[in-house]
C-alpha positions as CSV (number, residue, x, y, z in Angstrom):
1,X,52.4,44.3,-17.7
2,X,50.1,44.1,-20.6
3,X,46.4,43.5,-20.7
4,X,44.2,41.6,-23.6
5,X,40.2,41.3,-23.5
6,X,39.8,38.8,-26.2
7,X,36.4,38.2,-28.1
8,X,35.0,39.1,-24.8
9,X,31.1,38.6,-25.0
10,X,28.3,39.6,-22.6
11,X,25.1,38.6,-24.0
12,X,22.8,41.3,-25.3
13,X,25.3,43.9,-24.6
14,X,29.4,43.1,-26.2
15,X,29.4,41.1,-29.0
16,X,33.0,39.5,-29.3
17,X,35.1,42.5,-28.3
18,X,39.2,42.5,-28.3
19,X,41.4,45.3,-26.8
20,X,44.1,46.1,-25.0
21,X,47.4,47.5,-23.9
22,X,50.6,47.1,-24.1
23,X,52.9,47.2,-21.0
24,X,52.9,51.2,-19.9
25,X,50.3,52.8,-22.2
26,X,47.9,54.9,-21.1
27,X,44.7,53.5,-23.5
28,X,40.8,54.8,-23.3
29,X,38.0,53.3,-24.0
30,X,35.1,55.6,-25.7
31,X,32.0,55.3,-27.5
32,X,28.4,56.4,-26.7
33,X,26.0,55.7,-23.7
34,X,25.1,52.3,-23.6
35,X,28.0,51.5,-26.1
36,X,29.7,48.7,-23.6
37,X,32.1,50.4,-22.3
38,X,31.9,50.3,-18.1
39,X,30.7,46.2,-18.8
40,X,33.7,45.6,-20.5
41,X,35.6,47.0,-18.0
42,X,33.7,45.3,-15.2
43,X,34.3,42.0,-17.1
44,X,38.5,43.1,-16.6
45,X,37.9,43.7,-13.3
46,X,35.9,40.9,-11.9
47,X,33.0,42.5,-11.3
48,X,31.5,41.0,-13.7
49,X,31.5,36.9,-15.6
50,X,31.6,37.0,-19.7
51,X,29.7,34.5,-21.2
52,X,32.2,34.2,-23.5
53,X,35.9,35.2,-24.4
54,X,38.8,35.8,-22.1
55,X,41.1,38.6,-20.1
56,X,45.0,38.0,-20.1
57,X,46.8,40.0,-17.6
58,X,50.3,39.4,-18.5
59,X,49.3,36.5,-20.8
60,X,47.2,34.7,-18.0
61,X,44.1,34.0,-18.0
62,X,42.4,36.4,-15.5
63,X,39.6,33.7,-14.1
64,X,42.4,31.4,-13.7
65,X,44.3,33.3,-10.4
66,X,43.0,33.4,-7.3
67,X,40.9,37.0,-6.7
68,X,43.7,38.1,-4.1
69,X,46.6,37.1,-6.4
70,X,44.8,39.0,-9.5
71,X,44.4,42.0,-7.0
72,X,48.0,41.7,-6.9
73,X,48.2,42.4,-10.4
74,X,45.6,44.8,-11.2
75,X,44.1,47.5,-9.6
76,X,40.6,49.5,-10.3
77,X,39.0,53.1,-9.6
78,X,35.3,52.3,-10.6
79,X,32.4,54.6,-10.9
80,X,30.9,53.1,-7.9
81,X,33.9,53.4,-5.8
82,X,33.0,54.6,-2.2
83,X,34.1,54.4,1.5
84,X,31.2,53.4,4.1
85,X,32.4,54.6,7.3
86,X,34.6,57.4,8.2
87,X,37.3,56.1,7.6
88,X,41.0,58.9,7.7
89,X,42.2,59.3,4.4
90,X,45.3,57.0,5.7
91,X,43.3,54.0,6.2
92,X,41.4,54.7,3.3
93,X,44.9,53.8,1.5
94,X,45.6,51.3,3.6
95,X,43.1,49.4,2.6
96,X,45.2,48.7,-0.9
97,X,47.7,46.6,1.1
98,X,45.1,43.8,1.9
99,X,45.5,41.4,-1.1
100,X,49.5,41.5,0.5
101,X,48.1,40.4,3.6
102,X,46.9,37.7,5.8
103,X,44.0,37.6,7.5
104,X,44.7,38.5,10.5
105,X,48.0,40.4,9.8
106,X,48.5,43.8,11.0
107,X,49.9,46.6,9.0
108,X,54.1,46.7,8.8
109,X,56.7,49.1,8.5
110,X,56.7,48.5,4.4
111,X,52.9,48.7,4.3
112,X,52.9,51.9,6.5
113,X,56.0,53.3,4.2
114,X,53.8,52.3,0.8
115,X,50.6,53.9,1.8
116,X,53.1,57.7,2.6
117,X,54.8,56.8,-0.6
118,X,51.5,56.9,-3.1
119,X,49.9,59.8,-1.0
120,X,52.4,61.7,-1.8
121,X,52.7,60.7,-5.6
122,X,49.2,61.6,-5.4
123,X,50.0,65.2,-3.8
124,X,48.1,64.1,-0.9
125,X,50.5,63.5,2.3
126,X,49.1,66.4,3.5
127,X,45.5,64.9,3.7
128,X,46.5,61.8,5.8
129,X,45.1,62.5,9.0
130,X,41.2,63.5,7.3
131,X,38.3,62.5,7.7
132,X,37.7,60.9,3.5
133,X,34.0,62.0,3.9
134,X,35.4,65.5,4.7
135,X,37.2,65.2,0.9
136,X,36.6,67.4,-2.2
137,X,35.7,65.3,-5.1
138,X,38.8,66.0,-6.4
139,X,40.9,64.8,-3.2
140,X,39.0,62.0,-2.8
141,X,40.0,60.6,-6.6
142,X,43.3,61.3,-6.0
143,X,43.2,59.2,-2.2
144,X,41.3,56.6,-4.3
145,X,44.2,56.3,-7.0
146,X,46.7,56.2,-4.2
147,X,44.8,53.2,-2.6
148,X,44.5,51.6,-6.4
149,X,48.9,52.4,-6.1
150,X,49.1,51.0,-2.8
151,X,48.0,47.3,-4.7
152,X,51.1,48.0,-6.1
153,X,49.8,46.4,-9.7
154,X,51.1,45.7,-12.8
155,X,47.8,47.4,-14.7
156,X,45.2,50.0,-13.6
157,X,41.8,50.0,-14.6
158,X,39.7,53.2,-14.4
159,X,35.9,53.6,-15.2
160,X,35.6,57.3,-16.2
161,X,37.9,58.7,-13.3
162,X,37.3,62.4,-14.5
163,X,33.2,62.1,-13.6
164,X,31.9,65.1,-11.7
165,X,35.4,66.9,-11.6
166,X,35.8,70.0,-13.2
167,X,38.6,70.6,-15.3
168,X,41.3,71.5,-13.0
169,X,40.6,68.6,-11.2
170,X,40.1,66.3,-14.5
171,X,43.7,67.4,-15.6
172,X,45.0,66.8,-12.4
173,X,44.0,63.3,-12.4
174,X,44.6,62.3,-15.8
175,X,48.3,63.6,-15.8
176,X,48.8,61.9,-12.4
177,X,47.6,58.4,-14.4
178,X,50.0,59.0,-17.1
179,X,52.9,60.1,-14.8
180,X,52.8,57.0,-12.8
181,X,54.2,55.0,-15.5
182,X,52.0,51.6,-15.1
183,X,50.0,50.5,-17.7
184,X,46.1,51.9,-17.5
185,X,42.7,51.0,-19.1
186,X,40.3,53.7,-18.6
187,X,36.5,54.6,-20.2
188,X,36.6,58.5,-20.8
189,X,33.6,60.5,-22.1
190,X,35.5,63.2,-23.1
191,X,37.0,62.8,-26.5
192,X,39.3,65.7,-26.2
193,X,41.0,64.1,-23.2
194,X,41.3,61.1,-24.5
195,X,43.4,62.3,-27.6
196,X,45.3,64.6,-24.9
197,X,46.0,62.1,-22.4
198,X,45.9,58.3,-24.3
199,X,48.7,56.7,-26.0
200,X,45.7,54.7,-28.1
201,X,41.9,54.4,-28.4
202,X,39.6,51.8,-28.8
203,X,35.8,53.0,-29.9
204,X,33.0,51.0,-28.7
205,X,29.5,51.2,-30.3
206,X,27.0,48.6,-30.1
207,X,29.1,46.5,-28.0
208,X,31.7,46.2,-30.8
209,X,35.3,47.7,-31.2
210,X,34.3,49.9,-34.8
211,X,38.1,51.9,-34.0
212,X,41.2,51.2,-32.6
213,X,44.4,53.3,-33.1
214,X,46.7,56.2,-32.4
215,X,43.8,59.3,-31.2
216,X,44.9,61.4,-34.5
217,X,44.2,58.1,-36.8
218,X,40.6,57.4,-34.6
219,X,39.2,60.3,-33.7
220,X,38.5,62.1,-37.4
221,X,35.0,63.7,-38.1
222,X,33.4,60.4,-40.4
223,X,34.0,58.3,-37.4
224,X,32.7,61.1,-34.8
225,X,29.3,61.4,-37.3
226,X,28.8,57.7,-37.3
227,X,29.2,57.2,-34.0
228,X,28.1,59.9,-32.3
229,X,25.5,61.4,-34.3
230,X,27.8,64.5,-34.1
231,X,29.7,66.7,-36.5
232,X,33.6,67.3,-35.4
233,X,35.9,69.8,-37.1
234,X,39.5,68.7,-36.2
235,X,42.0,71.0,-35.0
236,X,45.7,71.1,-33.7
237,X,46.3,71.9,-29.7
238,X,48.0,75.2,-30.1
239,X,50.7,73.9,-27.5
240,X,50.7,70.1,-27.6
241,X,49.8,69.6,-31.3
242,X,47.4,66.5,-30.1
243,X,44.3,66.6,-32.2
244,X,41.1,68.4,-30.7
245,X,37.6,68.6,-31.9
246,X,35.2,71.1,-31.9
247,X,31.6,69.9,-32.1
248,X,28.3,70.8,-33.7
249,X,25.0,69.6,-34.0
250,X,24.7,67.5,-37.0
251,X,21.6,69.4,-38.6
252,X,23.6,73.2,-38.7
253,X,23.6,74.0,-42.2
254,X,27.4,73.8,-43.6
């Protein structure tokens, strides 16, 4: 399932902005603090009302479905994502089956058989029975993604899933978005992982798209300098081939 934020607009902070994704890309969102990122990605996932523009999820109109049919359809890990109570890392999961569900409806044998399934796409069967607030923050991204699974939806939508992981765990998670084969959205910090891991990029700054394209055609030194106020000398992985940067601070002498 694709996914298009047209001329989306939020006043004072995005100023007309159009992305997207095509059905099973992997796509990031980057740009500098305060750049518009996490509100445009609130605006995708309801959190949020534009005062202008639209989101077309499979060429609807997002605020035209129901919230529990658009739950159907997409999915999202934000930064804010937490678990109140102590909930087992099974119910936790669980939880993703609700827009599936009536009110009052209890859990069935396809429910219970989805929420096994994604924990252990997630490598996580083995955490069912825990306590979530008992997690690593590693774990409990990857129990959160497998609730996000458990929607089962067309599109995911992740605001900076990698956030106080360390690089293992960053990896882990990132390869695990790719490897499930649905089509994601995701605001990433790090540009390195975003050339490693997306299939495009859109750049933010100002609340406008300044970039879009392939990460070897976007991510190049005149755009990191303008930007970012950095300098960026490009390099091949040694293994991959994906471009990488290696920073400086713009006032070293060259």
């Amino acid at each position: 399932m694709d996914i298009e934020v047209v001329d989306l607009t939020v006043a004072e902070i995005l100023h007309g902005v159009t992305l997207g994704a095509a059905a099973g890309e992997v796509v990031g969102i980057v740009g500098p603090n305060g750049s518009g990122k996490s509100t445009t990605l609130r605006c995708v996932y309801r959190a949020l009302r534009p005062s202008g523009g639209a989101v077309l999820l499979g060429g609807r109109d997002l605020a035209d479905l129901p919230l529990r049919e658009s739950a159907r359809r997409l999915a999202a890990l934000t930064q804010d994502s937490h678990v109140e109570f102590d909930f087992t890392v099974t119910e936790v999961v669980a939880m993703g089956r609700l827009p599936h569900q009536g009110t009052f409806d209890r859990d069935t044998e396809r429910d219970r058989g989805i929420v096994a399934r994604t924990l252990a796409q997630v490598d996580g069967a083995h955490l069912a029975g825990r306590s979530f607030r008992t997690l690593s923050g590693g774990e409990r991204q990857r129990v959160l993604i497998a609730r996000a699974l458990a929607q089962e939806p067309g599109v995911l939508v992740l605001d900076e899933p990698t956030n106080h992981l360390d690089i293992k765990h960053q990896l882990d998670v990132l390869a695990l978005v790719r490897g499930v084969g649905l089509t994601a959205l995701t605001v990433l910090h790090d540009l390195n992982l975003a050339a490693a891991y997306c299939d495009r990029i859109h750049v933010l700054d100002g609340g406008r798209v300044v970039a879009s394209g392939k990460p070897v055609d976007v991510l190049v030194p005149e755009l990191i300098l303008a930007v970012f106020g950095v300098r960026a000398h490009l390099v091949a992985h040694p293994t991959s081939g994906v471009p990488q940067l290696l920073f400086e601070h713009p006032e070293v002498s060259q």
